[in-house]
N, CA and C atoms as a LAMMPS dump frame, in Angstrom:
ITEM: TIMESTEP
0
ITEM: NUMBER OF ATOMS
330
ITEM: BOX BOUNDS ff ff ff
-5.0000000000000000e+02 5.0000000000000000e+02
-5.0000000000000000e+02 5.0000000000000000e+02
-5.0000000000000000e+02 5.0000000000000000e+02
ITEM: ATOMS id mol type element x y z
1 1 1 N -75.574 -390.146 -67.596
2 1 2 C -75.073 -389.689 -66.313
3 1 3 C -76.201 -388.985 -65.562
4 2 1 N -76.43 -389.438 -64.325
5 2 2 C -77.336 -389.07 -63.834
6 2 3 C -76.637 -387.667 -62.702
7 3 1 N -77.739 -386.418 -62.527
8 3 2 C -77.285 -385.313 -62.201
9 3 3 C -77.702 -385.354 -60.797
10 4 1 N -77.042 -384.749 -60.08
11 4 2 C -77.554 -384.725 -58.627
12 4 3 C -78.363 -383.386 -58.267
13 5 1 N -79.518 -383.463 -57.297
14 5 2 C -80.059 -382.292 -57.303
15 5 3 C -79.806 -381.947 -56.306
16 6 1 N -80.058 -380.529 -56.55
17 6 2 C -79.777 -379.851 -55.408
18 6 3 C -81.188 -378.39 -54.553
19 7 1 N -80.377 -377.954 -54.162
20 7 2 C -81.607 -377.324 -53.472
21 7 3 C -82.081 -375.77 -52.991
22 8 1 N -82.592 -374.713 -53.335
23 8 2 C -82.414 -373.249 -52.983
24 8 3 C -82.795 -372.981 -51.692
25 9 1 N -82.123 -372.146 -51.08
26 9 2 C -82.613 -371.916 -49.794
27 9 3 C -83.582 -370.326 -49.725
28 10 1 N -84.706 -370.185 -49.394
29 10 2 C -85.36 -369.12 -49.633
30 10 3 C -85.203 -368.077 -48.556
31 11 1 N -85.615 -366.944 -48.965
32 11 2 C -84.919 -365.381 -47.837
33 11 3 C -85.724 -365.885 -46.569
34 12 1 N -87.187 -366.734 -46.533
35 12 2 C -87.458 -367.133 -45.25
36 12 3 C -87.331 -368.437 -44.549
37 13 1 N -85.924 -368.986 -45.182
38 13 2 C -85.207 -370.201 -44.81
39 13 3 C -86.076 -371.328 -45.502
40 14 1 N -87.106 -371.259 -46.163
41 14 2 C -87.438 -372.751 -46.452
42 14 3 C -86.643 -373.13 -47.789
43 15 1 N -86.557 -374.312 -47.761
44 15 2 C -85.656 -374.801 -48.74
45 15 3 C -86.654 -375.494 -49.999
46 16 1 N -86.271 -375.624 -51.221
47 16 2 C -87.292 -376.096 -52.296
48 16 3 C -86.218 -376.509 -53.343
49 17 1 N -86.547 -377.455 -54.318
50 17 2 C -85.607 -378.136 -55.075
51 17 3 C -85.807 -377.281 -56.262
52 18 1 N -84.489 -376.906 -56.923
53 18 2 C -83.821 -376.062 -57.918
54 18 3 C -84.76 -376.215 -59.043
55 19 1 N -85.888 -375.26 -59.778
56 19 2 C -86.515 -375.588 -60.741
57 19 3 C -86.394 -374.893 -61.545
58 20 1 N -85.129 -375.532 -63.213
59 20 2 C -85.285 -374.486 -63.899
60 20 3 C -86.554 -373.506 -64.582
61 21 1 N -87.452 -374.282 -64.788
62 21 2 C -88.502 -373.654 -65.534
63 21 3 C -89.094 -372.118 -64.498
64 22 1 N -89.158 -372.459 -63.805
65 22 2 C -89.454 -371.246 -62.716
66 22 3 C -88.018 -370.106 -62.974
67 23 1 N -86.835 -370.484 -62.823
68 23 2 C -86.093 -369.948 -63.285
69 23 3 C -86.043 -369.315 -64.896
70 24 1 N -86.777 -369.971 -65.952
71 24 2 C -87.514 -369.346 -67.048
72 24 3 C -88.09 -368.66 -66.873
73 25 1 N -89.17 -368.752 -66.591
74 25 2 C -90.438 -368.238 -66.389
75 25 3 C -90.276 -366.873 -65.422
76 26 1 N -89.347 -366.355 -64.874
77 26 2 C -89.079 -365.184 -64.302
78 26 3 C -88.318 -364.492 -65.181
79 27 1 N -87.565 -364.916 -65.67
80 27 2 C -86.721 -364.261 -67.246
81 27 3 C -87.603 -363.953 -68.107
82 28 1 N -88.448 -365.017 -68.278
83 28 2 C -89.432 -364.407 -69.393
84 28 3 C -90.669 -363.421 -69.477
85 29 1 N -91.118 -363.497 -68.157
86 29 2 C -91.573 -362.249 -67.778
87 29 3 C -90.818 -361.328 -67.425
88 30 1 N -89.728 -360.863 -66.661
89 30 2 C -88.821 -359.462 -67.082
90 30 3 C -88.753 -359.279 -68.642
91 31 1 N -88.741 -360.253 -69.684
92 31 2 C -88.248 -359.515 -70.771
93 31 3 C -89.536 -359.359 -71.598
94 32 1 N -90.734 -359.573 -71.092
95 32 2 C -91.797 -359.673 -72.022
96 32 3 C -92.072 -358.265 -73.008
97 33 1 N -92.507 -358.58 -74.161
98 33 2 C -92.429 -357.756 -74.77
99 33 3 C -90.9 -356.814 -75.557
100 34 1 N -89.912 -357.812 -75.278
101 34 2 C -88.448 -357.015 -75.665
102 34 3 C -88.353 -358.59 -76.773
103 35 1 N -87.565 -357.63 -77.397
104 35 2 C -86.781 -358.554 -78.474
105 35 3 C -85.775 -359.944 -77.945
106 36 1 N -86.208 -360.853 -77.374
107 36 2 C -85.169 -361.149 -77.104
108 36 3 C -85.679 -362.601 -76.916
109 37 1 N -85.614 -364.161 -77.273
110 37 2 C -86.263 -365.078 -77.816
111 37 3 C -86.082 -366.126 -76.702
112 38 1 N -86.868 -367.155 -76.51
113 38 2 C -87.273 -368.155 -75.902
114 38 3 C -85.949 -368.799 -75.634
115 39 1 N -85.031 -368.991 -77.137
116 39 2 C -83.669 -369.888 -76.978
117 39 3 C -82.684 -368.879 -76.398
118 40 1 N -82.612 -367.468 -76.217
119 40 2 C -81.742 -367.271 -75.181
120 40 3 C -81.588 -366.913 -74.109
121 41 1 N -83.076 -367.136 -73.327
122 41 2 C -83.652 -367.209 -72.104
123 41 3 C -83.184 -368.582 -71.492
124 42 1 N -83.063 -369.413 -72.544
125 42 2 C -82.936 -370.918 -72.052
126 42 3 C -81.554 -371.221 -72.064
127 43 1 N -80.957 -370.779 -72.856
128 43 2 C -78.915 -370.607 -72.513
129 43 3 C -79.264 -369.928 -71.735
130 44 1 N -79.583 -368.632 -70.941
131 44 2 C -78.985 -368.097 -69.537
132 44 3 C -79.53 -369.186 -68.517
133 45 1 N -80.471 -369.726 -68.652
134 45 2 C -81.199 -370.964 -67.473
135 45 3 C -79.966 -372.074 -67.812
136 46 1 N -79.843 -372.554 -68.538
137 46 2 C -79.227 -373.383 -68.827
138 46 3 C -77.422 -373.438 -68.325
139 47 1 N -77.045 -371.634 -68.528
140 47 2 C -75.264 -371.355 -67.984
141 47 3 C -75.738 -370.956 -66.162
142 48 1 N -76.698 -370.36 -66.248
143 48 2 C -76.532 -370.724 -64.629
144 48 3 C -76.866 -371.891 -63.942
145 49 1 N -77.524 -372.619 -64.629
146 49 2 C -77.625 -374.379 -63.472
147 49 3 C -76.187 -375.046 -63.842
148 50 1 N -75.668 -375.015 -64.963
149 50 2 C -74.413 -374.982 -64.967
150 50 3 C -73.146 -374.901 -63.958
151 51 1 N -73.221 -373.396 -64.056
152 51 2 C -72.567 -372.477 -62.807
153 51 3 C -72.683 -373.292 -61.554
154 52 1 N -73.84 -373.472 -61.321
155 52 2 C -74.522 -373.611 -60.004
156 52 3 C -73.973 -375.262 -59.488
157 53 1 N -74.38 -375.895 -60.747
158 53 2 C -73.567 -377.407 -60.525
159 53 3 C -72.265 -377.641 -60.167
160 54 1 N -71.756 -376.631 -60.899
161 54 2 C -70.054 -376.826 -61.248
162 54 3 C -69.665 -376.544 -60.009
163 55 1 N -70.263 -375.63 -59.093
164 55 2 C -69.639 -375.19 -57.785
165 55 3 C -69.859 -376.576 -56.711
166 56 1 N -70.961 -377.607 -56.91
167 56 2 C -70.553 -378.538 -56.04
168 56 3 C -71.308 -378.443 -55.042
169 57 1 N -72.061 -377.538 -54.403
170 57 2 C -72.601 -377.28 -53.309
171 57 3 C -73.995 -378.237 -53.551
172 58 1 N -75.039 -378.479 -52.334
173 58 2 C -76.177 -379.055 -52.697
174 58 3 C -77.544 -377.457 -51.914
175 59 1 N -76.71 -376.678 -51.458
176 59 2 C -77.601 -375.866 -51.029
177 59 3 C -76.923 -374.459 -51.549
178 60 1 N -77.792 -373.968 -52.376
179 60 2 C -77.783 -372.536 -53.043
180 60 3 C -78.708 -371.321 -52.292
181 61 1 N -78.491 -370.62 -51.861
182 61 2 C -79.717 -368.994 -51.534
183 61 3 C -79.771 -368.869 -52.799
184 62 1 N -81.441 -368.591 -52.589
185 62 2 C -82.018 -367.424 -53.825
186 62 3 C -81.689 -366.201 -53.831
187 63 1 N -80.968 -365.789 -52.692
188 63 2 C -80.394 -364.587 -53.385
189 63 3 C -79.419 -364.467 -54.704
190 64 1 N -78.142 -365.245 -54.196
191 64 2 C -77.172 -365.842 -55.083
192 64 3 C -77.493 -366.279 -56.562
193 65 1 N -78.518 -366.914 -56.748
194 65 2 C -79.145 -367.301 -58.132
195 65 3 C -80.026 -365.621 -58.495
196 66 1 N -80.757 -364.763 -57.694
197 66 2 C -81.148 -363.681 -58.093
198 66 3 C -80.18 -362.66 -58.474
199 67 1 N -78.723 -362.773 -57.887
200 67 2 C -77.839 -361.898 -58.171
201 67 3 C -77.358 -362.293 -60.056
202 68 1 N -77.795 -363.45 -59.553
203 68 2 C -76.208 -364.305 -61.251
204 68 3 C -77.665 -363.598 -62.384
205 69 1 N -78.604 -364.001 -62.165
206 69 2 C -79.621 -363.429 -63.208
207 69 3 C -79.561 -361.961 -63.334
208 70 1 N -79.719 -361.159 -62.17
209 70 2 C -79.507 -359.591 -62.537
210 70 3 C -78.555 -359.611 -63.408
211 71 1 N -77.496 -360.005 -63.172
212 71 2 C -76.017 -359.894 -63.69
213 71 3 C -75.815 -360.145 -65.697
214 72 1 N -76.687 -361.441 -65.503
215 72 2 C -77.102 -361.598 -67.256
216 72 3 C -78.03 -360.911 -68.113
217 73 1 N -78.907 -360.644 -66.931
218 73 2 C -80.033 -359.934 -67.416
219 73 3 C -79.331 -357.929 -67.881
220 74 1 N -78.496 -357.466 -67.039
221 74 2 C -78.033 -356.468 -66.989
222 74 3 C -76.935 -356.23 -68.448
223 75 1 N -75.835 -357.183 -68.797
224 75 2 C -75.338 -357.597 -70.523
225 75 3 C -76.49 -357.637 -71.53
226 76 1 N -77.461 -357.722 -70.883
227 76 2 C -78.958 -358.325 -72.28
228 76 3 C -79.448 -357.373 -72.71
229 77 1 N -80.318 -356.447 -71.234
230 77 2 C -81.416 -355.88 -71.871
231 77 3 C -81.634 -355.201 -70.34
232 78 1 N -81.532 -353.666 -70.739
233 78 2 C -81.437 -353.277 -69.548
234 78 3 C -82.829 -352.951 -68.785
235 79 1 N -84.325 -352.9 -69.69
236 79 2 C -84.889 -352.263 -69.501
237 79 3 C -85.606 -353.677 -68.595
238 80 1 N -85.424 -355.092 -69.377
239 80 2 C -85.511 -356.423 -68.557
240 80 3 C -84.464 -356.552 -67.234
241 81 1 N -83.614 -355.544 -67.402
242 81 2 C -82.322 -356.052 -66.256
243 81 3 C -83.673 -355.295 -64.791
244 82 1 N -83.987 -353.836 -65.121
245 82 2 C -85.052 -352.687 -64.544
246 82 3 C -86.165 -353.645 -63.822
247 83 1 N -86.784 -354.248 -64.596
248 83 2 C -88.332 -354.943 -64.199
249 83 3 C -87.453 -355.827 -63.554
250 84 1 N -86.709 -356.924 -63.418
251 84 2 C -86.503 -358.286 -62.355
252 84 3 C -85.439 -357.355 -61.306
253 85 1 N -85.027 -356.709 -61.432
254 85 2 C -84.452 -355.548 -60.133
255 85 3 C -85.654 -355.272 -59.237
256 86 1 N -86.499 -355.057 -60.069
257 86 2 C -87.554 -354.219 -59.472
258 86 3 C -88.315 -355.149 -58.289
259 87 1 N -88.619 -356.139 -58.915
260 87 2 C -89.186 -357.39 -58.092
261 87 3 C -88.595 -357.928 -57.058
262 88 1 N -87.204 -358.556 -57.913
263 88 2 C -85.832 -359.201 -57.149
264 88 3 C -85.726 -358.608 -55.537
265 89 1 N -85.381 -357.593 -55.854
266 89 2 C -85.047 -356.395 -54.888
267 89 3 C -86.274 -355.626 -54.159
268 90 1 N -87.473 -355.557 -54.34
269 90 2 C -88.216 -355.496 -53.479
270 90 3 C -88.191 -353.64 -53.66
271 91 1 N -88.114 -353.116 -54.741
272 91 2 C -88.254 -351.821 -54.964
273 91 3 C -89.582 -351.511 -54.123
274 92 1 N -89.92 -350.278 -53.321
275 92 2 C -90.951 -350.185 -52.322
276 92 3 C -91.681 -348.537 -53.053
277 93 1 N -91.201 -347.975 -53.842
278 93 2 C -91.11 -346.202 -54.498
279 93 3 C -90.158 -346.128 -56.006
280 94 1 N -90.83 -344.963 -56.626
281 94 2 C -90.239 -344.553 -57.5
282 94 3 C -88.261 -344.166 -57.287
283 95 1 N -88.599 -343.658 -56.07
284 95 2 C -87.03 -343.147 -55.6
285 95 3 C -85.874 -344.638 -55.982
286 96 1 N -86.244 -345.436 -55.459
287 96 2 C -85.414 -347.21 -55.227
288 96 3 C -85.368 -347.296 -57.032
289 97 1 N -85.92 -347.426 -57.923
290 97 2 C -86.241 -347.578 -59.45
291 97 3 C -85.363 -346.39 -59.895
292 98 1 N -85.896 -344.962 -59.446
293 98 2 C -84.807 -344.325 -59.962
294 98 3 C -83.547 -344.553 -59.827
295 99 1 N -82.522 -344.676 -58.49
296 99 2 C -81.693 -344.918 -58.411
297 99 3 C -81.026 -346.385 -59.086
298 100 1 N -81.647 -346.687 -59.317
299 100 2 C -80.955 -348.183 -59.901
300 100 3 C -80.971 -347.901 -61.63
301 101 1 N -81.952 -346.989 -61.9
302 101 2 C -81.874 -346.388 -63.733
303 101 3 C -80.729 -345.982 -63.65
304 102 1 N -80.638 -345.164 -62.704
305 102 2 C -79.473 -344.029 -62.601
306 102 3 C -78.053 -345.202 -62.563
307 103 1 N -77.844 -345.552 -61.945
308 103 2 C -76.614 -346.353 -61.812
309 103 3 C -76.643 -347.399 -63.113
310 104 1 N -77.747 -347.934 -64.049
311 104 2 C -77.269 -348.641 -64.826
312 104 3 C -77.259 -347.269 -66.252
313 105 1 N -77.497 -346.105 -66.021
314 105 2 C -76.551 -345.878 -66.639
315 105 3 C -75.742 -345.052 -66.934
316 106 1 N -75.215 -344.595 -65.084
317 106 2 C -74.018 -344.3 -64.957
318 106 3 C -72.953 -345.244 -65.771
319 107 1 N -73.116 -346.768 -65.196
320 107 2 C -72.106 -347.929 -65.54
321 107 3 C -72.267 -347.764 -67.436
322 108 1 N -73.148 -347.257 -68.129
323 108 2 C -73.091 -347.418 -69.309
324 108 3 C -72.305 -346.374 -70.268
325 109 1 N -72.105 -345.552 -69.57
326 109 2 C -70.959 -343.898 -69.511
327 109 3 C -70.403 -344.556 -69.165
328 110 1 N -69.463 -345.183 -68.309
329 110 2 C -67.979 -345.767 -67.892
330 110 3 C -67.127 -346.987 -69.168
């Protein structure tokens, strides 16, 4: 069965075709150096193109795919959830980093 591709739309509108490995390769640098292995970097790449298929659409924002990764990355490994926040999100100061420590782990007290 052949898969249909589809396409991300970037924060400065250009559009580029869905590449998981790039989608690796940003996981695997947030988690570098953490315990956490090649094969389950590649199930989270693997449940979000998934996701992403299943919805049907042919045009995705990179935001939307940056949110679903915070989101896995944040269940994993928080200190990897910290570094692709950091990037993702365009942290500009210590203040933006603090507050986002702070809230993941407020949510970890709740």
């Amino acid at each position: 069965m052949e898969t249909v591709p589809f396409f991300v739309t970037k924060k400065d509108g250009r559009r580029e075709d869905f590449d998981p490995q790039k989608l690796f390769n940003g996981l695997k640098k947030a988690t570098e150096k953490r315990d956490i292995s090649p094969e389950r970097l590649r199930a989270i790449v693997d449940d979000i193109e998934a996701e992403l298929r299943r919805s049907g659409r042919v045009e995705i924002p990179s935001q939307e795919i940056g949110e679903m990764v915070m989101e896995r990355l944040r269940d994993l490994d928080e200190v990897a959830y910290i570094r692709f926040a950091s990037v993702y999100r365009e942290f500009m100061d210590l203040q933006q980093v603090k507050r986002e420590i702070e809230q993941v782990l407020s949510s970890r007290r709740s």
